[in-house]
Backbone and ligand atoms as CSV (ligand in chain L), in Angstrom:
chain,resi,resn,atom,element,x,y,z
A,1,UNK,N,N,6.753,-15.422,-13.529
A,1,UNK,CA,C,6.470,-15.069,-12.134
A,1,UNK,C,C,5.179,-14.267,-12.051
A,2,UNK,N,N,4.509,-14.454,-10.705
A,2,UNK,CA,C,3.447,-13.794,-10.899
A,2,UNK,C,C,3.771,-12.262,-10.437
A,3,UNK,N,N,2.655,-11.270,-11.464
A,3,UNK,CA,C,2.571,-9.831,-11.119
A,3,UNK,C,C,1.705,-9.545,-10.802
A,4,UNK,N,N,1.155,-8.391,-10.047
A,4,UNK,CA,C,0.052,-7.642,-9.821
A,4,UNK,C,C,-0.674,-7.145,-10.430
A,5,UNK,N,N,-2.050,-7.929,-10.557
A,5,UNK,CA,C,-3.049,-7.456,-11.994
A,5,UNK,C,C,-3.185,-6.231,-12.301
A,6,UNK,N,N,-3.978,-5.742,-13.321
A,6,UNK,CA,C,-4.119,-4.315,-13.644
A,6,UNK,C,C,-5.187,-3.493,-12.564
A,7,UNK,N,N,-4.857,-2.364,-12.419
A,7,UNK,CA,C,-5.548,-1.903,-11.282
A,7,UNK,C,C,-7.585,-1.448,-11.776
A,8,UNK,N,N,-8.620,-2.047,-10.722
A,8,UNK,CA,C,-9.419,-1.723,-11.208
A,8,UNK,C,C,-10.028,-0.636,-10.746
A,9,UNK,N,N,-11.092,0.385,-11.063
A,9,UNK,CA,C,-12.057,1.095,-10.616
A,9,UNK,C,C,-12.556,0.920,-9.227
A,10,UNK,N,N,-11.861,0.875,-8.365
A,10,UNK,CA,C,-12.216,0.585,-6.773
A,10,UNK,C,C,-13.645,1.307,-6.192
A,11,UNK,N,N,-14.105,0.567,-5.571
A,11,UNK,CA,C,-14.948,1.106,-4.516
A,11,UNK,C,C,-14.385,1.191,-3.585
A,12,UNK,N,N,-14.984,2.025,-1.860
A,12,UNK,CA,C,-14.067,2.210,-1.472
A,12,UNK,C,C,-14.791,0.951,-0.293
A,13,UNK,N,N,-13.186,0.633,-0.082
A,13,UNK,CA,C,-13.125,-0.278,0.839
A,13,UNK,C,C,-11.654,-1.047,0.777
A,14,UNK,N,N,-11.648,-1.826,2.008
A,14,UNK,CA,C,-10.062,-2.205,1.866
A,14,UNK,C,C,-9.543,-3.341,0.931
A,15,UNK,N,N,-8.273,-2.422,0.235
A,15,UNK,CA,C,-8.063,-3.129,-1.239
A,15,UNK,C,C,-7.336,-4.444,-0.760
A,16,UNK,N,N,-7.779,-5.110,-2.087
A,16,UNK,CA,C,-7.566,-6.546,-2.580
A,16,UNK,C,C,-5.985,-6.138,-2.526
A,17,UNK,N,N,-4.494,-6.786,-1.634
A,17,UNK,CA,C,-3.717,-6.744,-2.164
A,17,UNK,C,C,-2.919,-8.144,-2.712
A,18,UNK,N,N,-1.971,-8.348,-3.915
A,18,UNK,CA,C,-1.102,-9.244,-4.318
A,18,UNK,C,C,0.169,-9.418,-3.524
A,19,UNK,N,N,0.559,-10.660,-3.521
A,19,UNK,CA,C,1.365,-11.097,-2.527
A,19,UNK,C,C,1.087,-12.028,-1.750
A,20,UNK,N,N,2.401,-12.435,-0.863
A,20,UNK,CA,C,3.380,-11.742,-0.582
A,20,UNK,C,C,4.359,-11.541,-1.660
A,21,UNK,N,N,5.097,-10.648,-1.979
A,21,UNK,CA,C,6.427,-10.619,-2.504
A,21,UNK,C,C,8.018,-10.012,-2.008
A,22,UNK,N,N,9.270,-10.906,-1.958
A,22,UNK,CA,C,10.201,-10.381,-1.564
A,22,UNK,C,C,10.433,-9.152,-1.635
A,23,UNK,N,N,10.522,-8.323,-0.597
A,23,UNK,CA,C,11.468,-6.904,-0.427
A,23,UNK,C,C,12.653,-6.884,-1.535
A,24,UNK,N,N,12.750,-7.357,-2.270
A,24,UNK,CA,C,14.352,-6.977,-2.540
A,24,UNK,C,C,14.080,-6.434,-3.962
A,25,UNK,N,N,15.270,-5.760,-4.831
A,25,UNK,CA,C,15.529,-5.090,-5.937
A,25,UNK,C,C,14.596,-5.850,-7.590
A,26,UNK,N,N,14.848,-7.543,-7.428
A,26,UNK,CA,C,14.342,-8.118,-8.283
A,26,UNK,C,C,13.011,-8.531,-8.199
A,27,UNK,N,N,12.372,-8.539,-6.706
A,27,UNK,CA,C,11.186,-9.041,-6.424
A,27,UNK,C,C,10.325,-7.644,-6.387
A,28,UNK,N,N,10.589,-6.803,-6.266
A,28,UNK,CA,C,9.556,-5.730,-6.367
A,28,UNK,C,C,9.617,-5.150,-7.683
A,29,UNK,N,N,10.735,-5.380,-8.823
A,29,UNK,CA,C,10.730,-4.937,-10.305
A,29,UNK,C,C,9.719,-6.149,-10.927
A,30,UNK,N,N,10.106,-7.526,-10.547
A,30,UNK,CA,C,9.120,-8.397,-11.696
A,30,UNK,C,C,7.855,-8.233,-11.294
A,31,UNK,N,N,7.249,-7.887,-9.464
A,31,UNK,CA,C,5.918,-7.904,-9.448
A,31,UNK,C,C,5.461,-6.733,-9.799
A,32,UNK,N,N,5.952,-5.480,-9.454
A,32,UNK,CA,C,5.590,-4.013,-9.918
A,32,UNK,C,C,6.130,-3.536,-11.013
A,33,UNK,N,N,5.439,-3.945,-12.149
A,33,UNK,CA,C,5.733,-3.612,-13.358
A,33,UNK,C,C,5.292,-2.341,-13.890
A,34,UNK,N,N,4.166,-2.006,-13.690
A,34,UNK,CA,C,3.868,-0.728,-14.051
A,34,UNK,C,C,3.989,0.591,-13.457
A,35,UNK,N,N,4.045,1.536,-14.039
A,35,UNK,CA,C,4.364,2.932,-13.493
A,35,UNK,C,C,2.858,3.258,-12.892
A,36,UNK,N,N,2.463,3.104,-11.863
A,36,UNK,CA,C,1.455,3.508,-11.217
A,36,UNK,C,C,1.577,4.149,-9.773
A,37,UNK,N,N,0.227,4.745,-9.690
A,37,UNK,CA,C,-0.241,4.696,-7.750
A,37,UNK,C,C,-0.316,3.635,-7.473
A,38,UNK,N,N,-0.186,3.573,-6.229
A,38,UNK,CA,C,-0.542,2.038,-5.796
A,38,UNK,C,C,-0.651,2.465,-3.821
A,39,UNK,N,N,-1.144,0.842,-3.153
A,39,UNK,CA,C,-0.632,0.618,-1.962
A,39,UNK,C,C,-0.068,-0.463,-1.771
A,40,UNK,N,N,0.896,-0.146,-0.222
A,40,UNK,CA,C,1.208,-1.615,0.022
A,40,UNK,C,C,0.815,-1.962,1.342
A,41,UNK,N,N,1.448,-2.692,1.919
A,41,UNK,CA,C,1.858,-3.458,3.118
A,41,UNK,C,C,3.044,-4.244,3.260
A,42,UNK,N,N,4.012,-3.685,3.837
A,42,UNK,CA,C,5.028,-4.062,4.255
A,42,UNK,C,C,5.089,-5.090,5.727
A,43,UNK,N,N,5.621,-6.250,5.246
A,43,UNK,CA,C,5.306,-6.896,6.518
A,43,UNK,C,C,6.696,-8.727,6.221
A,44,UNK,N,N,5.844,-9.486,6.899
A,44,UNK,CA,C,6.236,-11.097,6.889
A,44,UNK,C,C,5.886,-12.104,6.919
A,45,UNK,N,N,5.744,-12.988,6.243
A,45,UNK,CA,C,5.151,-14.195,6.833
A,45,UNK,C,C,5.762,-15.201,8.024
A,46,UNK,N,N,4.560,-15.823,8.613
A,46,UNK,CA,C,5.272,-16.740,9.344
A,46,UNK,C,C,4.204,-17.876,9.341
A,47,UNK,N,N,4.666,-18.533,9.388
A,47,UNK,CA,C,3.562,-20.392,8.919
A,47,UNK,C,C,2.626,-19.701,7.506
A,48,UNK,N,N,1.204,-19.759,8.215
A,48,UNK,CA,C,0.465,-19.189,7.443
A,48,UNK,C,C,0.203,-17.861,7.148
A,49,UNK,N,N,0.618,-17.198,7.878
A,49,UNK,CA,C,-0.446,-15.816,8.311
A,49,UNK,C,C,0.775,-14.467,7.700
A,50,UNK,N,N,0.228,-13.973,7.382
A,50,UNK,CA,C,1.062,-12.216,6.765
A,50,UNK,C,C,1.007,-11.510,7.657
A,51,UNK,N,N,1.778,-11.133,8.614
A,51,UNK,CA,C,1.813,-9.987,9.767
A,51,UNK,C,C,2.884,-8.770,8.588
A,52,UNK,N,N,1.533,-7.904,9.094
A,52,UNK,CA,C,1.966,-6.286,8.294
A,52,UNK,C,C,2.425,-5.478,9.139
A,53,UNK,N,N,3.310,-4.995,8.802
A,53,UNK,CA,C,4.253,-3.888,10.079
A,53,UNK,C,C,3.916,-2.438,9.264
A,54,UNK,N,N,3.583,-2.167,8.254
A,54,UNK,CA,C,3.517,-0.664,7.577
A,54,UNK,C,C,2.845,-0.824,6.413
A,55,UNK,N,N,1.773,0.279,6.477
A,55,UNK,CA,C,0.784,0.347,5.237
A,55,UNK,C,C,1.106,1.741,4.694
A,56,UNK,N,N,1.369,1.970,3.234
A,56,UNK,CA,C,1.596,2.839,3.058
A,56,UNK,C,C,0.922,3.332,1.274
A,57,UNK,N,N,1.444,4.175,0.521
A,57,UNK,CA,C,0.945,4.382,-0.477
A,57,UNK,C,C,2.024,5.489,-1.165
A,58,UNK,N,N,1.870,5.061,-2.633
A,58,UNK,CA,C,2.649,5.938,-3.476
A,58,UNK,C,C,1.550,7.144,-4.811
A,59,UNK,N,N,1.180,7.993,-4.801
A,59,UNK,CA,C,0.639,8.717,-5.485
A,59,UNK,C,C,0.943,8.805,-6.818
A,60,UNK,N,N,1.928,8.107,-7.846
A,60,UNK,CA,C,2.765,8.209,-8.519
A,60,UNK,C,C,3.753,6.655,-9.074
A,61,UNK,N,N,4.322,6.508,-8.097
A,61,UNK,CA,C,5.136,5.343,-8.539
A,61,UNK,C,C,5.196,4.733,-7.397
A,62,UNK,N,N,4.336,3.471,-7.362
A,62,UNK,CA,C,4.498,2.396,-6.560
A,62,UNK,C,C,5.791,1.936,-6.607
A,63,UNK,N,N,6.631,1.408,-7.498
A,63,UNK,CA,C,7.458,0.579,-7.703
A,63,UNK,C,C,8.853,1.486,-7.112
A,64,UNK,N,N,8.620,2.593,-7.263
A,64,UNK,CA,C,9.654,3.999,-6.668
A,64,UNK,C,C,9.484,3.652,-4.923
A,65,UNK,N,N,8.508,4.066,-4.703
A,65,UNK,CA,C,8.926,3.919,-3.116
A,65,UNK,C,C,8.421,3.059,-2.413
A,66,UNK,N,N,8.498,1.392,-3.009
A,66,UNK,CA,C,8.859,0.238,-2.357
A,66,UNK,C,C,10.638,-0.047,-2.477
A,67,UNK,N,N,11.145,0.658,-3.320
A,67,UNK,CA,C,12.724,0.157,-3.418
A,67,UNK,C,C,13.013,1.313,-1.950
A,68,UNK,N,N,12.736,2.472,-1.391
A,68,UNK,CA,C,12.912,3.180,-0.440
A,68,UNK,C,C,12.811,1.895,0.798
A,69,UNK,N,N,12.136,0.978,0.437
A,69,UNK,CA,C,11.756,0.178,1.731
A,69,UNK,C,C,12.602,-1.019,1.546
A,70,UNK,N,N,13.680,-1.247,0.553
A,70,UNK,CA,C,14.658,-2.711,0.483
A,70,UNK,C,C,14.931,-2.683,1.975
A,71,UNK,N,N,15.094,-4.001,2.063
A,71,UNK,CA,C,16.083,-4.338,3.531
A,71,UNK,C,C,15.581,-4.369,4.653
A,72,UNK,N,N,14.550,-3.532,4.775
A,72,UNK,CA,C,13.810,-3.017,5.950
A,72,UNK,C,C,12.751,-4.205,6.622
A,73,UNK,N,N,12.294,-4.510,5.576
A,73,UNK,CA,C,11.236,-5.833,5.605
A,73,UNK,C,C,11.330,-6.828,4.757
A,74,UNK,N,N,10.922,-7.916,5.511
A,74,UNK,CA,C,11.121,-9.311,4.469
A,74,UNK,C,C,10.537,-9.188,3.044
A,75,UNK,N,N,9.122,-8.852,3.267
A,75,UNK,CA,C,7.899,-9.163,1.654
A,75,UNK,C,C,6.884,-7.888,2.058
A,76,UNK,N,N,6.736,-7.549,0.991
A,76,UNK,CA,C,5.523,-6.799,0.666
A,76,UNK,C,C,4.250,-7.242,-0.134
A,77,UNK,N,N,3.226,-6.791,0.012
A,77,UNK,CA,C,1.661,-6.749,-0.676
A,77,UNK,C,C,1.743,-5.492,-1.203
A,78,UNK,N,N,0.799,-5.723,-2.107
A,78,UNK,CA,C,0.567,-4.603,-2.893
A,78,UNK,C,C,-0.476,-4.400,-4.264
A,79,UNK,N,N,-1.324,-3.039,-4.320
A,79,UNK,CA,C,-1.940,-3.080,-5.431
A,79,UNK,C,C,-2.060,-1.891,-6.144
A,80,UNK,N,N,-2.181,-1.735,-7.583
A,80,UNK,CA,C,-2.138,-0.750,-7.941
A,80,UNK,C,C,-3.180,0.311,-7.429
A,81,UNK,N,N,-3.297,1.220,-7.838
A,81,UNK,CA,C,-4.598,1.749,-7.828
A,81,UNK,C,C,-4.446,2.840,-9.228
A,82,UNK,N,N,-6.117,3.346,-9.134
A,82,UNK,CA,C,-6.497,4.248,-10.246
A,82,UNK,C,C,-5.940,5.672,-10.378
A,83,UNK,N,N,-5.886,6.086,-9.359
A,83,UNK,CA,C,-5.653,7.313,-9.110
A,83,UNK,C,C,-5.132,7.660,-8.291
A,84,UNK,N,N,-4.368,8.780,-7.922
A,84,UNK,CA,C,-3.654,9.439,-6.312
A,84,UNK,C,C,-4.954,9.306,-5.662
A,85,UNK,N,N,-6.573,9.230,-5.859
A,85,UNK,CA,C,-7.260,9.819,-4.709
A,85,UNK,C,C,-6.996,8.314,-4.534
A,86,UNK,N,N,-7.449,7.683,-5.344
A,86,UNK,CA,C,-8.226,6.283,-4.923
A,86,UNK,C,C,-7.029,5.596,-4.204
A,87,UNK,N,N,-5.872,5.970,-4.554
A,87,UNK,CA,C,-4.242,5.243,-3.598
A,87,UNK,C,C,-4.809,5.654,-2.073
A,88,UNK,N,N,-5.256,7.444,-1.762
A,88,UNK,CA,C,-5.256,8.015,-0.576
A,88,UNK,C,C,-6.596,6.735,0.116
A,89,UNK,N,N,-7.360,6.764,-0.836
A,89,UNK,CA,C,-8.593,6.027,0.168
A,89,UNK,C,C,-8.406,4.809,0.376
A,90,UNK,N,N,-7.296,3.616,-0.465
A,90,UNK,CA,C,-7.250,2.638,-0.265
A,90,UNK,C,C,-5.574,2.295,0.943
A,91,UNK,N,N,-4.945,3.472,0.840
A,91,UNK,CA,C,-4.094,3.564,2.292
A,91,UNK,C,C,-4.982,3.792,3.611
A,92,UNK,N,N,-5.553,4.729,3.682
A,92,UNK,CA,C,-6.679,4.706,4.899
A,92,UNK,C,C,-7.468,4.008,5.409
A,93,UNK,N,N,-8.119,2.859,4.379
A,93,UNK,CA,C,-8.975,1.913,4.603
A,93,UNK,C,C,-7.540,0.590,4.984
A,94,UNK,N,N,-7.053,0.390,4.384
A,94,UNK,CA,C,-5.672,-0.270,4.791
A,94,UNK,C,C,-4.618,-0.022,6.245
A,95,UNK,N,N,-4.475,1.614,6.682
A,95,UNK,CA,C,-3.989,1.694,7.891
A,95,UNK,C,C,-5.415,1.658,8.800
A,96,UNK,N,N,-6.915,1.846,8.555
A,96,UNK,CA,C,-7.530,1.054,10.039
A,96,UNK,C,C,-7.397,-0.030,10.205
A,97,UNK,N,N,-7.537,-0.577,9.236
A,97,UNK,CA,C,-7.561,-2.159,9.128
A,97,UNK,C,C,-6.387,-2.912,10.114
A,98,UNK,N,N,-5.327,-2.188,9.564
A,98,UNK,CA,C,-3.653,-3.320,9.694
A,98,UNK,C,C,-2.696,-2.194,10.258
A,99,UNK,N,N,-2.774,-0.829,10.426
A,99,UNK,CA,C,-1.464,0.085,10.689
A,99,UNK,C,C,-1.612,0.674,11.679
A,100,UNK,N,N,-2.683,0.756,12.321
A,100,UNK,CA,C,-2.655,1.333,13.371
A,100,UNK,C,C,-1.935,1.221,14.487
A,101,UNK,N,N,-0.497,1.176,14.774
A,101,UNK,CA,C,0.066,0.277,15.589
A,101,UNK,C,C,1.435,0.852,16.114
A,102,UNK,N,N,2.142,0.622,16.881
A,102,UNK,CA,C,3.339,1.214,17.301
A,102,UNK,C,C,4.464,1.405,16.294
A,103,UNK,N,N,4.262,0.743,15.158
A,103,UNK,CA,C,4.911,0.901,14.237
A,103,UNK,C,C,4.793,1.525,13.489
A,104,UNK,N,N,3.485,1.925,13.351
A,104,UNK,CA,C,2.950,2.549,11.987
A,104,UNK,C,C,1.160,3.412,12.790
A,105,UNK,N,N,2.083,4.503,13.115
A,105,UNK,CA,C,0.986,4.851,14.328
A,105,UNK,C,C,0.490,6.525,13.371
A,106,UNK,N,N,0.804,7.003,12.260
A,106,UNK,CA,C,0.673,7.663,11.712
A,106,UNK,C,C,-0.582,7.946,11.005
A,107,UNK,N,N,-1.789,8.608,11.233
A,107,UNK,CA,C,-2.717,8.438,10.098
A,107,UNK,C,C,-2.388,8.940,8.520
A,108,UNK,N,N,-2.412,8.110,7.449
A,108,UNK,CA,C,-2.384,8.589,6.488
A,108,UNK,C,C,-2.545,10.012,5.824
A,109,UNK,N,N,-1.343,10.512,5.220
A,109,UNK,CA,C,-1.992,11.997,4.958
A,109,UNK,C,C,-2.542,12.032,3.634
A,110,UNK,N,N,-2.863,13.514,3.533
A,110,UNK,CA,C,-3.445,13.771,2.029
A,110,UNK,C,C,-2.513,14.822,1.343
A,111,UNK,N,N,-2.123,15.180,0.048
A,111,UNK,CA,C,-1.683,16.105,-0.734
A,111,UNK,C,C,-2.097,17.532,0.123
A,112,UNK,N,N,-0.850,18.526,0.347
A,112,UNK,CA,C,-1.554,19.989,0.463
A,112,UNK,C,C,-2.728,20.721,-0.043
A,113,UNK,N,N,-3.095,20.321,-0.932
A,113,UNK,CA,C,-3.865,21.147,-1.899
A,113,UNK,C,C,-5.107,20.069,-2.018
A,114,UNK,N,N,-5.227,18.934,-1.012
A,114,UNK,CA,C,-6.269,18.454,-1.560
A,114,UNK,C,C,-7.408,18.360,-0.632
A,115,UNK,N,N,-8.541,18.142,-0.465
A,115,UNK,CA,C,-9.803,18.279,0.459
A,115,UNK,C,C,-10.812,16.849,0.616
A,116,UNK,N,N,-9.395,15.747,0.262
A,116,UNK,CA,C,-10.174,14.641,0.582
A,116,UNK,C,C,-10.053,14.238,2.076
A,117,UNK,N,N,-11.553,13.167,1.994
A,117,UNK,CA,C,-11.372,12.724,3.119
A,117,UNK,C,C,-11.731,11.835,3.494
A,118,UNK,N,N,-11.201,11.021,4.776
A,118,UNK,CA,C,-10.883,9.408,5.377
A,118,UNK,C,C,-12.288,9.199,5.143
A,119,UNK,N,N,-12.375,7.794,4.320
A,119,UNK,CA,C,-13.126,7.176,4.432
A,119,UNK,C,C,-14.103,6.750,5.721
A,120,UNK,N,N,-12.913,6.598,6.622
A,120,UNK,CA,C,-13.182,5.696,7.817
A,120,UNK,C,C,-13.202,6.365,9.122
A,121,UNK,N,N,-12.725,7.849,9.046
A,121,UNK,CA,C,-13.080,8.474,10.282
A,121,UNK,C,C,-12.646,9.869,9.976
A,122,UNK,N,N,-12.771,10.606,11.073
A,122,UNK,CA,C,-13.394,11.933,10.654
A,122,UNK,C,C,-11.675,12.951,10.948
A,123,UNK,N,N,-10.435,12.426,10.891
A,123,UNK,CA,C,-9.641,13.234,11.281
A,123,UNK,C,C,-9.204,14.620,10.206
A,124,UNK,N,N,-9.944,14.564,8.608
A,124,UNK,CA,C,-9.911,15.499,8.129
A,124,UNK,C,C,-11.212,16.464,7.874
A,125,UNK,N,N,-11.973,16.172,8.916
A,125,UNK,CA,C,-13.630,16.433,9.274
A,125,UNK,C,C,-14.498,16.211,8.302
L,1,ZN,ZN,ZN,-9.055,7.711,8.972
């Protein structure tokens, strides 16, 4: 089955994600194999097209809090990333893109202790 390649050295901009893959217990263990950061997109297909209902990001363990999301949604996207920052910048560039929305109306946050900031607009100045 296919998995989600190894994560590369990102620039910033909105990440390349893999997928779609089933929401469920076995489909997010064979595609998220590694213990990483990562982002996703939680969403569905329909004919052709991937409608994303929630962009989100794990600092730590991708594969941890996509199982928080079983049931909820059909399939997820998803990619690793390098680092907690580079997860934070590739969720942000990911919620202008696709999250901005009644569903997912939240701007991405950052760690307490940290002084990064949105790529894409100025809400942490
Ligand atoms: Zn922003």
């Amino acid at each position: 089955m296919e998995s989600i390649p190894e994560s590369e050295e990102s620039t910033v901009a909105v990440p390349t994600l893999s997928g779609p893959f089933a929401l469920t217990k076995s489909g997010i263990d064979s595609a998220v194999t590694q213990s990483s950061a990562g982002v996703y997109a939680l969403g569905r297909t329909s004919g052709n097209t991937y409608y994303i209902s929630r962009v989100g990001r794990s600092d730590v363990n991708l594969n941890g809090r996509l199982h928080d999301y079983e049931g909820q949604y059909a399939q997820f996207k998803a990619a690793y990333s390098s680092s907690p920052y580079q997860a934070f910048l590739g969720e942000c560039e990911l919620w202008h893109e696709y999250g901005n929305t009644t569903s997912n109306p939240l701007h991405p946050d950052r760690p307490k202790d940290a002084n990064w900031k949105c790529p894409r607009c100025k809400v942490f100045g």
